[in-house]
C-alpha positions as YAML, in Angstrom:
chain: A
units: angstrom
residues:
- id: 1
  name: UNK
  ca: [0.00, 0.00, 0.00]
- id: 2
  name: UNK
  ca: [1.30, 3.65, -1.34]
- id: 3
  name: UNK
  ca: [1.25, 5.79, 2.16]
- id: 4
  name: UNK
  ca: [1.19, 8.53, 0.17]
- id: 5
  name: UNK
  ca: [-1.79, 7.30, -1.64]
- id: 6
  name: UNK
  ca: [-3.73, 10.35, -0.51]
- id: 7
  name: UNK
  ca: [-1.56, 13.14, -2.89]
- id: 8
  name: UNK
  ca: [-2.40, 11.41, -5.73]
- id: 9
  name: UNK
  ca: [-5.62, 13.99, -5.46]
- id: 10
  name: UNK
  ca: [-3.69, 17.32, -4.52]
- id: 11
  name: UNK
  ca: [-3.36, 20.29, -7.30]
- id: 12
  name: UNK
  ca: [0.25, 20.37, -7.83]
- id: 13
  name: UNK
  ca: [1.23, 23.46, -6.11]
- id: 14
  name: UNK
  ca: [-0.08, 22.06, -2.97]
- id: 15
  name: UNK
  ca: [1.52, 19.08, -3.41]
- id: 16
  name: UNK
  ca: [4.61, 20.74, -3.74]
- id: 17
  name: UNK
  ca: [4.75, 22.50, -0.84]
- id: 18
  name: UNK
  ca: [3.60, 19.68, 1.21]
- id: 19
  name: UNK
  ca: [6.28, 17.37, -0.33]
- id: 20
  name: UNK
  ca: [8.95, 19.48, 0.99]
- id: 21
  name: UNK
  ca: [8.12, 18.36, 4.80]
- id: 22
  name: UNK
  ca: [10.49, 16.44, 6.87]
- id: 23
  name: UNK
  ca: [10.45, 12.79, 5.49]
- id: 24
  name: UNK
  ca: [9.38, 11.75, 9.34]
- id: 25
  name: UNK
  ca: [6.84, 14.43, 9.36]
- id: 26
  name: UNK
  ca: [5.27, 12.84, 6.34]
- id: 27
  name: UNK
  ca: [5.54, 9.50, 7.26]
- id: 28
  name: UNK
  ca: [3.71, 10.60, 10.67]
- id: 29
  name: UNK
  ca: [1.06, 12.74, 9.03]
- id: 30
  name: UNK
  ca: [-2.82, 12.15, 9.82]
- id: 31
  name: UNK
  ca: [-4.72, 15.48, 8.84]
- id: 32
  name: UNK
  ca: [-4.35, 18.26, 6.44]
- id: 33
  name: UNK
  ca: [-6.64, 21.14, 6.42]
- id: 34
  name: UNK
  ca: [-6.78, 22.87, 3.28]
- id: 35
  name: UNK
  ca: [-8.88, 25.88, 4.12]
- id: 36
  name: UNK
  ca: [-9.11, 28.47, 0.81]
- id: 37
  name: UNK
  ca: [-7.12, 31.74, 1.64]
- id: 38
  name: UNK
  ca: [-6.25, 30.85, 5.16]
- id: 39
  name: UNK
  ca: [-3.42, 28.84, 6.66]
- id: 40
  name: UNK
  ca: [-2.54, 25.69, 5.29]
- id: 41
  name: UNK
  ca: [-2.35, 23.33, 8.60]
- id: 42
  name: UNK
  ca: [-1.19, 19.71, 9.34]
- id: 43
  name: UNK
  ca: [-2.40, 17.42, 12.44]
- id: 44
  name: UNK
  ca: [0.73, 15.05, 13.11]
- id: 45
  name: UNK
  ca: [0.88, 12.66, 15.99]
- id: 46
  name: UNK
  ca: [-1.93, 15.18, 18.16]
- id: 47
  name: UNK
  ca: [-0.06, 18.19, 17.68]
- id: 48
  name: UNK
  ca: [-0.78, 20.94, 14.90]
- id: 49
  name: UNK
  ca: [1.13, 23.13, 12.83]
- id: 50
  name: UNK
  ca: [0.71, 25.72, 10.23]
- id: 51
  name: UNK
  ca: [2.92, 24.93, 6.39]
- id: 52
  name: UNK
  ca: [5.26, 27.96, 5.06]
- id: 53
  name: UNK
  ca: [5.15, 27.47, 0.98]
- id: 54
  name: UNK
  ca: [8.76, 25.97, 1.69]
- id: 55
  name: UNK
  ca: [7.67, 22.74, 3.47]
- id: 56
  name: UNK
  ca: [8.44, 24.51, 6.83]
- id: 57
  name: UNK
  ca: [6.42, 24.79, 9.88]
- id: 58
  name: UNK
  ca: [5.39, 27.81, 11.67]
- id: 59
  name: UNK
  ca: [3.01, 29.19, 14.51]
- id: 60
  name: UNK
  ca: [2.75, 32.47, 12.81]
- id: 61
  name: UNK
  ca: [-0.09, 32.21, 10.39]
- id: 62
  name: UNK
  ca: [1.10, 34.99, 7.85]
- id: 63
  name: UNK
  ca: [4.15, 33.06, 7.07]
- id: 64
  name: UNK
  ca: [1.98, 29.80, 6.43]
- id: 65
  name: UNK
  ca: [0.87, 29.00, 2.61]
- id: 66
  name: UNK
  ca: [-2.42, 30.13, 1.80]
- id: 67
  name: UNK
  ca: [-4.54, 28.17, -0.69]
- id: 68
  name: UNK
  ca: [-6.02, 29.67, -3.65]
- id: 69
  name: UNK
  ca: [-9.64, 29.10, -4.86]
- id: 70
  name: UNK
  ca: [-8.06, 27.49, -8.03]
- id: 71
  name: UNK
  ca: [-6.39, 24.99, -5.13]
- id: 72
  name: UNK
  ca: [-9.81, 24.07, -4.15]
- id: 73
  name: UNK
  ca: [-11.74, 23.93, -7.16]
- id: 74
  name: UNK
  ca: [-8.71, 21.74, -8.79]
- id: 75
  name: UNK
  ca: [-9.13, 19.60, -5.55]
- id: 76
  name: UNK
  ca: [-12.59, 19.28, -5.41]
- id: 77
  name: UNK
  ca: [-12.06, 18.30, -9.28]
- id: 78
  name: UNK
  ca: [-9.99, 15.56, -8.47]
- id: 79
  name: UNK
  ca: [-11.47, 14.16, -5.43]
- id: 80
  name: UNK
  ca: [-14.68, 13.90, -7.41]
- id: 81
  name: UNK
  ca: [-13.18, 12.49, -10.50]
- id: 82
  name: UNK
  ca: [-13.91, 15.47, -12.40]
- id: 83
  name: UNK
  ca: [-18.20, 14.72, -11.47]
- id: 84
  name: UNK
  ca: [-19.51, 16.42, -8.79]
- id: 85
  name: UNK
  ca: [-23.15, 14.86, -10.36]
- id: 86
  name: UNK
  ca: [-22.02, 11.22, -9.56]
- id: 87
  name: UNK
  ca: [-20.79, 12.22, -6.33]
- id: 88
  name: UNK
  ca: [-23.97, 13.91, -5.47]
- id: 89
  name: UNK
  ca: [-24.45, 11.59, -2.25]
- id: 90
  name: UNK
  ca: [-21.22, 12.10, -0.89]
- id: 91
  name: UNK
  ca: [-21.08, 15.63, -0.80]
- id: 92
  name: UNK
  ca: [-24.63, 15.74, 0.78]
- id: 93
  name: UNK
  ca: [-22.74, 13.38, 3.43]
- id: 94
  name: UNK
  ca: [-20.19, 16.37, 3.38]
- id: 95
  name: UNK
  ca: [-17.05, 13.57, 2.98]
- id: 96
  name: UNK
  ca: [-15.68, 11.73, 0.05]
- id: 97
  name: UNK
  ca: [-13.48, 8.81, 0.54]
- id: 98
  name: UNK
  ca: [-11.03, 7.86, -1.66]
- id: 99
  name: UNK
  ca: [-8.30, 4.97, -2.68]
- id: 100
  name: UNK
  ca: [-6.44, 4.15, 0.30]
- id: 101
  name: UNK
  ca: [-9.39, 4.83, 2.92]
- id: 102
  name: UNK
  ca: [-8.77, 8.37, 3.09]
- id: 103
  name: UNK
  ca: [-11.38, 10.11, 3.95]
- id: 104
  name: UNK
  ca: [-11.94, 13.87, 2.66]
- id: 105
  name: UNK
  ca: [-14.40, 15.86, 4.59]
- id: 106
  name: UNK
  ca: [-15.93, 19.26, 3.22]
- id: 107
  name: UNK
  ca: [-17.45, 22.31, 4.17]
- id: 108
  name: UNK
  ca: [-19.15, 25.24, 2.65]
- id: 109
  name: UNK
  ca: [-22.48, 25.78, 1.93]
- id: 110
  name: UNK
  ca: [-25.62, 23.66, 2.23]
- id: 111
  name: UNK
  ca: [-28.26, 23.52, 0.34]
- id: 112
  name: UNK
  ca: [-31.74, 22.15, 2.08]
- id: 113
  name: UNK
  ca: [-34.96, 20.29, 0.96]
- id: 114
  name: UNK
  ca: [-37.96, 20.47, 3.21]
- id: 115
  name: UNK
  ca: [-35.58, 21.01, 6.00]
- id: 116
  name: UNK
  ca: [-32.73, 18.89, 5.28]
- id: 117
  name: UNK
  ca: [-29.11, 18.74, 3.77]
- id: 118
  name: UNK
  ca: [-29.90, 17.53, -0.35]
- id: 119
  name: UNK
  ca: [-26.04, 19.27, -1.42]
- id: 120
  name: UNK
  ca: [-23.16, 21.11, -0.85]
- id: 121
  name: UNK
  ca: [-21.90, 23.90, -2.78]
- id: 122
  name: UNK
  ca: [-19.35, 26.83, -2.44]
- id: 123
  name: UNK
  ca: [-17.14, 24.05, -1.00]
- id: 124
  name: UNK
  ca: [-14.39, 25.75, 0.74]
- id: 125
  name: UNK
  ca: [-12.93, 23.99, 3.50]
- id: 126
  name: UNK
  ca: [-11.15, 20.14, 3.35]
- id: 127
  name: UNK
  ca: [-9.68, 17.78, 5.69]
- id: 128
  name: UNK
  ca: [-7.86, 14.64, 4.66]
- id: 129
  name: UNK
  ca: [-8.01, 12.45, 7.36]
- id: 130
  name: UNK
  ca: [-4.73, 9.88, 6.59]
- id: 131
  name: UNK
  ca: [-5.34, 6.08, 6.74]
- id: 132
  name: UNK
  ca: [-2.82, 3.60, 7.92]
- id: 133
  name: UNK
  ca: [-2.22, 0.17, 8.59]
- id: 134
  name: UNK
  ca: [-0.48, -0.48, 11.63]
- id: 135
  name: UNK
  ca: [0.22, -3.85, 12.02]
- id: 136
  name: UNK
  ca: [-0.37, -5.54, 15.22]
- id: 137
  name: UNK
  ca: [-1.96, -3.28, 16.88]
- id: 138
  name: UNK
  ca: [-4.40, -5.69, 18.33]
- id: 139
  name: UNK
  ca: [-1.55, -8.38, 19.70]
- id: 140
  name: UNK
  ca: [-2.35, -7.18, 22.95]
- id: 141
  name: UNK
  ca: [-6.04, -7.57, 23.05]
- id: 142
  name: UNK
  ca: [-6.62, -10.50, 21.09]
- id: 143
  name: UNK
  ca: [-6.18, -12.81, 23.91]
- id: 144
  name: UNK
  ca: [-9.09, -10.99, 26.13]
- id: 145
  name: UNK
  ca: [-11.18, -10.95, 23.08]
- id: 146
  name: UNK
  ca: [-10.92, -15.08, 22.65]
- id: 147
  name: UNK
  ca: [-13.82, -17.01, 23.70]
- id: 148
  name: UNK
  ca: [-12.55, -20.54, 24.18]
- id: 149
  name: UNK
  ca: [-15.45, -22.40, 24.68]
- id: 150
  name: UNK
  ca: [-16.79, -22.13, 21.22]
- id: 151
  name: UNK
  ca: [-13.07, -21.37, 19.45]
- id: 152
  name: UNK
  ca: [-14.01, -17.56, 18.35]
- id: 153
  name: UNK
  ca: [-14.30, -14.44, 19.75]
- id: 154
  name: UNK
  ca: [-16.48, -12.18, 21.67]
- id: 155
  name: UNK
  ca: [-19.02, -9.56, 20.49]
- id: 156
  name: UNK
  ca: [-16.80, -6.62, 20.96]
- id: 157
  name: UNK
  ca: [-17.33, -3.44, 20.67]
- id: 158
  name: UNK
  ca: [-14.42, -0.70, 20.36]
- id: 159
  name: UNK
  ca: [-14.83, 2.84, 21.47]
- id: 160
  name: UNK
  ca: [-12.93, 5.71, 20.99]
- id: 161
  name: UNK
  ca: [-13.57, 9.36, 20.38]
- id: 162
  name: UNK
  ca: [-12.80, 10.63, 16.94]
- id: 163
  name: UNK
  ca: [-9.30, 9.81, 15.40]
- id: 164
  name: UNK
  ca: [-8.05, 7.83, 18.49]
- id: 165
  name: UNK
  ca: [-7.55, 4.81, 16.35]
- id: 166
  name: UNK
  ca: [-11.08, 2.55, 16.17]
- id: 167
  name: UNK
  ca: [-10.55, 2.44, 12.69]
- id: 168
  name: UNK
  ca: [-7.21, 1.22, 12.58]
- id: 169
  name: UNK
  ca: [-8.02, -1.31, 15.47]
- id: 170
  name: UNK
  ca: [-10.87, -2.83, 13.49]
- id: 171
  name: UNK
  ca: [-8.44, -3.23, 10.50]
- id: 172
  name: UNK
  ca: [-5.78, -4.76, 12.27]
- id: 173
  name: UNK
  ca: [-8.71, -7.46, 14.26]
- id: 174
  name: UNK
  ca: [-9.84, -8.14, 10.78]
- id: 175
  name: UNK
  ca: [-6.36, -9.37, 9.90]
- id: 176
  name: UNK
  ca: [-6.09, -11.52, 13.12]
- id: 177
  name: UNK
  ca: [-9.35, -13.32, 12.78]
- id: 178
  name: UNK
  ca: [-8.80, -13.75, 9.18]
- id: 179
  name: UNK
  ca: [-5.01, -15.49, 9.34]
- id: 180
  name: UNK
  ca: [-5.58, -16.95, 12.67]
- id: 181
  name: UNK
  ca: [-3.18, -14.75, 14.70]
- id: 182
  name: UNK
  ca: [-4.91, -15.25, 18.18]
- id: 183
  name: UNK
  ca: [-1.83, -14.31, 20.09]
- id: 184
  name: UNK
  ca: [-2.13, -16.95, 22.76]
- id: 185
  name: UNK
  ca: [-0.55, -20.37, 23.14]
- id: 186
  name: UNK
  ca: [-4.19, -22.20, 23.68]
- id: 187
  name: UNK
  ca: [-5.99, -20.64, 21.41]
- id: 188
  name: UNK
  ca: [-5.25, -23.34, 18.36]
- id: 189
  name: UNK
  ca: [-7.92, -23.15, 15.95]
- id: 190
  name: UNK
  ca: [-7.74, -22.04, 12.25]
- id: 191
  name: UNK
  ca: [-9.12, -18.60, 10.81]
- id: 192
  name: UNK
  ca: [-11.93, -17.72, 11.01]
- id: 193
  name: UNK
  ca: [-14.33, -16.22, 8.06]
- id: 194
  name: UNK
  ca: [-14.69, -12.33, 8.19]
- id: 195
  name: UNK
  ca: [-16.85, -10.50, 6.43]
- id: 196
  name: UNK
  ca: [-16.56, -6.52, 6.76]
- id: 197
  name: UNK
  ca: [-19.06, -4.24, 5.80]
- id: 198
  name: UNK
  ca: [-17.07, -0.82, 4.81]
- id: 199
  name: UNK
  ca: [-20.10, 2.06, 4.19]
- id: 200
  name: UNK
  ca: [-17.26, 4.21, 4.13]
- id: 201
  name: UNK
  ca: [-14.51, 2.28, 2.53]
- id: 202
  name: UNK
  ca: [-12.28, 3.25, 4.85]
- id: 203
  name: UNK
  ca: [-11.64, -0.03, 6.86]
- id: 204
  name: UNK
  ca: [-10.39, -1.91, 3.61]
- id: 205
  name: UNK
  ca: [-9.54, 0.93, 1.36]
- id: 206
  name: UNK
  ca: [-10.92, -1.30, -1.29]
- id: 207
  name: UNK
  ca: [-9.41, -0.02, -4.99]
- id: 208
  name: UNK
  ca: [-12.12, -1.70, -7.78]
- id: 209
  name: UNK
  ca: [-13.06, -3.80, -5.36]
- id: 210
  name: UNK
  ca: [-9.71, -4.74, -3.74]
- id: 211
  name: UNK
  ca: [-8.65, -4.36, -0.09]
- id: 212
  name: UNK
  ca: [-5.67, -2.21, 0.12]
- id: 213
  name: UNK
  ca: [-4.76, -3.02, 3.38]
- id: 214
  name: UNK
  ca: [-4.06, -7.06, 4.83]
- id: 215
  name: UNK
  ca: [-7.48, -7.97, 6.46]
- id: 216
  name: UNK
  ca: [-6.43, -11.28, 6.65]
- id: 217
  name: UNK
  ca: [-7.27, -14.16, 3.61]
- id: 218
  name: UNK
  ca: [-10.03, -15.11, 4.92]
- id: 219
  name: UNK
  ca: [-11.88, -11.79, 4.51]
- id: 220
  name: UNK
  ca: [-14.42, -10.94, 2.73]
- id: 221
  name: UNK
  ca: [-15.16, -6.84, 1.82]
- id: 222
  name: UNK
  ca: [-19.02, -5.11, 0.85]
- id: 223
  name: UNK
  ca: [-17.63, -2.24, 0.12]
- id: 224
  name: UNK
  ca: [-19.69, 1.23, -0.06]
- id: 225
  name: UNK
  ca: [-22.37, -0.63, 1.56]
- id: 226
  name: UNK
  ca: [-24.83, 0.37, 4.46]
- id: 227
  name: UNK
  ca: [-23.76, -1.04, 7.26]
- id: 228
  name: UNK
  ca: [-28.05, -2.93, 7.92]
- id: 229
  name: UNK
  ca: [-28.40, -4.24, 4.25]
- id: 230
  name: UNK
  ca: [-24.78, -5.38, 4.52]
- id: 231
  name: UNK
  ca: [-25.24, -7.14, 7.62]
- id: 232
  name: UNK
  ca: [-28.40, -8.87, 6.35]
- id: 233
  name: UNK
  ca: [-26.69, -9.62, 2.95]
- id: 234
  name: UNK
  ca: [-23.33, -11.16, 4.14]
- id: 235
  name: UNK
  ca: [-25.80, -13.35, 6.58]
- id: 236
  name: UNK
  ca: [-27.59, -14.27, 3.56]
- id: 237
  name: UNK
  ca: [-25.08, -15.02, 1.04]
- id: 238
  name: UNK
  ca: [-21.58, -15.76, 2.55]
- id: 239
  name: UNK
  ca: [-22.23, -17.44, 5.94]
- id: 240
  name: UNK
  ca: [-19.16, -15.31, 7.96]
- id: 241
  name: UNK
  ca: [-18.34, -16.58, 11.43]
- id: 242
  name: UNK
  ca: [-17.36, -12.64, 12.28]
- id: 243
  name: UNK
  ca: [-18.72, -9.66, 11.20]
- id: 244
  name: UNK
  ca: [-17.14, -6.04, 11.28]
- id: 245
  name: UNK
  ca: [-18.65, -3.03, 10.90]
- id: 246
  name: UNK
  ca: [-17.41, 0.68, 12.38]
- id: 247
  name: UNK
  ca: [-19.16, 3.26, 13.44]
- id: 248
  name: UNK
  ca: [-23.15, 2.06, 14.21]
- id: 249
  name: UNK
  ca: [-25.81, 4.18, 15.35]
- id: 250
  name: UNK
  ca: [-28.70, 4.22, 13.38]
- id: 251
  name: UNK
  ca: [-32.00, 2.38, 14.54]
- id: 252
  name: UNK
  ca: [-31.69, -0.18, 11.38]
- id: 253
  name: UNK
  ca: [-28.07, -0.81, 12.31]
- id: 254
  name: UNK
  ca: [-28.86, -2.03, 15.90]
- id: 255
  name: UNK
  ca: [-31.76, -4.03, 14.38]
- id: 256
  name: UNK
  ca: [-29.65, -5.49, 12.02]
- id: 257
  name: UNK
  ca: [-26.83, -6.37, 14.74]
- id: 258
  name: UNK
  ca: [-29.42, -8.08, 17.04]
- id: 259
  name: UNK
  ca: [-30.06, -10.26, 14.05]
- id: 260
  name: UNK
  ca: [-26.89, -10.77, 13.32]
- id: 261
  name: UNK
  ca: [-25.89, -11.56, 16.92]
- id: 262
  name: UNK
  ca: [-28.89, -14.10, 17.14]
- id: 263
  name: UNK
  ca: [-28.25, -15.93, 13.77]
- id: 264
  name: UNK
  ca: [-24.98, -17.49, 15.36]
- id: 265
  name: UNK
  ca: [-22.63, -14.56, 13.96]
- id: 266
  name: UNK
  ca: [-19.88, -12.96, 16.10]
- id: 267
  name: UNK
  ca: [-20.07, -8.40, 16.09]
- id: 268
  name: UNK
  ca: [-16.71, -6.61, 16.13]
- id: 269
  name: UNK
  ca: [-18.44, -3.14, 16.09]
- id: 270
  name: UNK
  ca: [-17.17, 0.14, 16.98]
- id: 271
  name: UNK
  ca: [-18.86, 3.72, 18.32]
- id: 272
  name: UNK
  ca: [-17.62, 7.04, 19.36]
- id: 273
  name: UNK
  ca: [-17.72, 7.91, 23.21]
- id: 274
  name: UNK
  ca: [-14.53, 8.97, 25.12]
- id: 275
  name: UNK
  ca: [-15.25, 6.07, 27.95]
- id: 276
  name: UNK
  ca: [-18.64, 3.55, 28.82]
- id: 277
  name: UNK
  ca: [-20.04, 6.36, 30.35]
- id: 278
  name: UNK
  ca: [-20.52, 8.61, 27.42]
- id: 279
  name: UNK
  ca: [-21.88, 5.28, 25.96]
- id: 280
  name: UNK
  ca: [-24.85, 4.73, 28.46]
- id: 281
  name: UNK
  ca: [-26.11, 8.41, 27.93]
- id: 282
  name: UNK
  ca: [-27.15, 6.85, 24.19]
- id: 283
  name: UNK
  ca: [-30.18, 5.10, 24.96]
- id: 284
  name: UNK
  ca: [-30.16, 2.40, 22.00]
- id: 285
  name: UNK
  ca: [-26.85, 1.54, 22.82]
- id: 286
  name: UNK
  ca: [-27.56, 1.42, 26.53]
- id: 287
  name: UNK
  ca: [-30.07, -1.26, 26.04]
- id: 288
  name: UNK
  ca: [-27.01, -3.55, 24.09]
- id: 289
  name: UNK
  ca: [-25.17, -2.77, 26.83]
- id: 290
  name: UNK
  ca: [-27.35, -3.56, 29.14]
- id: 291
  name: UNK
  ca: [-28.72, -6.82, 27.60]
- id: 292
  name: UNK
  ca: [-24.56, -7.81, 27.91]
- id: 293
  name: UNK
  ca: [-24.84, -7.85, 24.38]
- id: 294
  name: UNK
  ca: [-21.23, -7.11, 24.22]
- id: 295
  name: UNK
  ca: [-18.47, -9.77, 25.63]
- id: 296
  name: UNK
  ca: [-15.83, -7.62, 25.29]
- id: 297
  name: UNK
  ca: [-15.87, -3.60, 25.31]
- id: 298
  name: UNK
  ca: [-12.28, -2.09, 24.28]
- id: 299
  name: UNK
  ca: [-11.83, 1.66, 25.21]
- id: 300
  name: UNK
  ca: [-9.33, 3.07, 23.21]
- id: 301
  name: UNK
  ca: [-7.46, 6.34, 24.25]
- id: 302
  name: UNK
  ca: [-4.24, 8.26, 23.00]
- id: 303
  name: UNK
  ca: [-2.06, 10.80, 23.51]
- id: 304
  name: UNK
  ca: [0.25, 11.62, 21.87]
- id: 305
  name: UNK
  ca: [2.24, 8.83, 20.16]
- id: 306
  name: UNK
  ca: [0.68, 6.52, 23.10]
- id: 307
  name: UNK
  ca: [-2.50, 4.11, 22.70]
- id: 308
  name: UNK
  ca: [-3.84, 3.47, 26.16]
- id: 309
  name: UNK
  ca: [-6.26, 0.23, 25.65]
- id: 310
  name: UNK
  ca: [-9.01, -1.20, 28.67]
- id: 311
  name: UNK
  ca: [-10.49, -3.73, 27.95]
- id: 312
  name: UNK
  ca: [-14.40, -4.28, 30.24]
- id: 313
  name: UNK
  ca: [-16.71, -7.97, 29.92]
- id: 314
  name: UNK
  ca: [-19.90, -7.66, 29.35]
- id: 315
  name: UNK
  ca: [-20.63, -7.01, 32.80]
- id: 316
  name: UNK
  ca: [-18.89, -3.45, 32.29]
- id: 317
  name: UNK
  ca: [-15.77, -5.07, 35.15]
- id: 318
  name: UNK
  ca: [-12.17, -4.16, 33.91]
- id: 319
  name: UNK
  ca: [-10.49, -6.99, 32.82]
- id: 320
  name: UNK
  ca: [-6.30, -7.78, 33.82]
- id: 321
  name: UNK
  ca: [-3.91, -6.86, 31.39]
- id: 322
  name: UNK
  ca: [-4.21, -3.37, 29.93]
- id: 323
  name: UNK
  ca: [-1.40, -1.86, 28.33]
- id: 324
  name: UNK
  ca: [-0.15, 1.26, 26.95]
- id: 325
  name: UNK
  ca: [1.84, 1.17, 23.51]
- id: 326
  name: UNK
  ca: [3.88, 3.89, 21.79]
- id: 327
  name: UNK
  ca: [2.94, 4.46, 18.26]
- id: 328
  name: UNK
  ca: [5.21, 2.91, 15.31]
- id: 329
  name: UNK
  ca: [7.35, 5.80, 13.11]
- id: 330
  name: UNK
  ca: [3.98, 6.08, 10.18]
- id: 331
  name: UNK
  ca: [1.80, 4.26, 12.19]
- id: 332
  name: UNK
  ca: [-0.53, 7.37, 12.45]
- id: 333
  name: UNK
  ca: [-4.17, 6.91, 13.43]
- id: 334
  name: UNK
  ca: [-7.21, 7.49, 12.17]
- id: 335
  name: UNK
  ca: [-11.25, 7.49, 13.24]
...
C-alpha cells in the first residue's frame, strides 16, 4: 500500500509545498486542512502546525501557505473524478473517501430540501483524514477478546472518540481473525471467516473492489455498503463466522446487529464515546449494553504517540492486562 496514496488527489502546487516536509513528518502525518485563503495546517501525531510554501512549519499564520480558490476547485475536481453529479451523495454526506481509505471531509455551503441537507456547494474547507495500517496493533487484546469455549471471539465493541484509532483497530482485528493470529498459546484453531461491511470504505480501502490493506485471507469486503443491508446480505449469502462493521448508530443498524448476533454470527463493532459512560447516555446503545450484548468492550485512548487500551466484559468489570503502547514511526491513526 502507497502511504502517500492520498496526494495522488492534490493540485500540484499544494503538493509541492507539502512534499517538501520532513520525510518523518510525512511518514507521521494524519490530517491536512486545506482551508481556501487561510493557513494551510497539518495534524501530526496530536499536535498541529501551520505549512510555510517551503515545506516549513510555523506558529505564525502569515508566514503559512495560503490556498487559492483554483487549489480548491482543482481539488474538489480531483477528489470527485472530475463529477460532482455522480458524487452527489457524498457531498450531501459532506465527505468523500477515496483509494487508500482516506477520507476527505468538506465544508461550505448547504443547500436544504424540506428542511434537510440535499447538497453542498461553495465548497471551501477540506480535511484529509490519513489512513494507515499499523500492524499488530491488536496483539495485545486478542487474547481478552478469545472465547474458548466455542473457538471464536467475543461480540466486541471498540470505542474511541474521533481519530483515536477505532478504525485502525478494526483493520488490524480483521487481519487476526482472518489469518488466525490469536496471540495466545491455547488458542489453536484455524481462521476464522470475516466478512466486513465498509459504508465508508475506509476499513479496507478497497481499490475496484480490492482491499488495500491485509485484512487477513479469509476476509471478505461489501464495500460502499450500508452497514443494515450489509449485515443482512453477508448473513444471507456468505455465511461469515465474524462480522465487522465501524461506526453504528442508526435504529436499522442495531436491528440489524441483534439479528446478526442471534443468527450465530460474532459483532466486532465500533462507536464514538470517550469512555462507557458517554456510551450509556445513548439510549439504544444502553439497552445492548445492558442486555450484555457485548463480551468484550475495548476503550481506546491516546495521547500523543501513546494508545492506552481497557479492555471491560460484558458485565462493564475491567479486565487484567491493559497496556499502553507507543505508536510505530507512520503508524498514524485514524477514526
Amino acid at each position: 500500500m502507497n502511504t502517500l496514496s492520498w496526494s495522488a488527489v492534490l493540485p500540484p502546487e499544494l503538493k509541492s509545498v507539502l512534499m517538501r516536509l520532513p520525510a518523518r513528518m510525512l511518514a507521521e502525518l494524519e490530517e491536512i486542512r486545506i482551508r481556501e485563503r487561510r493557513p494551510l495546517e497539518i495534524g501530526v501525531m496530536g499536535d498541529f502546525y501551520l505549512v510555510t510554501p517551503l515545506g516549513t512549519v510555523t506558529e505564525d499564520p502569515d508566514a503559512a501557505y495560503r490556498p487559492s480558490r483554483e487549489d480548491g476547485h482543482q481539488l474538489l475536481d480531483f477528489i470527485t473524478n472530475h463529477s460532482l453529479y455522480t458524487m452527489e451523495e457524498e457531498l450531501r454526506r459532506g465527505f468523500v473517501t477515496i483509494p487508500g481509505g482516506h477520507r476527505i471531509g468538506l465544508a461550505g455551503r448547504t443547500v436544504l430540501t424540506q428542511g434537510s441537507v440535499s447538497h453542498l456547494r461553495e465548497i471551501t474547507g477540506f480535511n484529509i483524514r490519513i489512513a494507515r495500517e499499523v500492524r499488530g496493533i491488536a496483539d495485545s487484546i486478542m487474547p481478552m477478546m478469545l472465547d474458548f469455549r466455542h473457538q471464536t471471539v467475543y461480540h466486541t465493541l471498540i470505542v474511541s472518540p474521533p481519530q483515536h484509532g477505532k478504525t485502525t483497530m478494526l483493520r488490524d482485528i480483521a487481519r487476526a481473525v482472518g489469518t488466525g493470529a490469536w496471540n495466545h498459546p491455547e488458542a489453536r484453531w484455524k481462521a476464522l471467516k470475516v466478512g466486513i461491511v465498509d459504508e465508508r470504505s475506509e476499513i479496507a480501502g478497497c481499490i475496484k473492489g480490492v482491499p488495500s490493506y491485509d485484512l487477513g485471507y479469509r476476509t471478505d469486503v461489501m464495500d460502499g455498503c450500508p452497514k443494515a443491508e450489509g449485515m443482512m446480505m453477508f448473513i444471507r449469502s456468505m455465511s461469515p463466522d465474524v462480522l465487522i462493521v465501524d461506526e453504528f448508530g442508526r435504529d436499522e443498524d442495531l436491528h440489524a446487529m441483534r439479528e446478526a448476533m442471534h443468527a450465530g454470527v460474532r459483532l466486532i463493532a465500533s462507536a464514538h464515546g470517550a469512555d462507557i459512560d458517554d456510551l450509556i447516555k445513548r439510549p439504544s446503545i444502553q439497552q445492548l449494553m445492558d442486555e450484555g450484548a457485548f463480551g468484550r468492550i475495548v476503550v481506546l485512548k491516546r495521547s500523543k504517540r501513546e494508545w492506552q487500551r481497557k479492555v471491560y466484559d460484558e458485565k462493564r468489570r475491567a479486565l487484567q492486562g491493559q497496556d499502553s503502547q507507543g505508536i510505530k514511526k507512520g503508524g498514524g491513526t485514524d477514526r
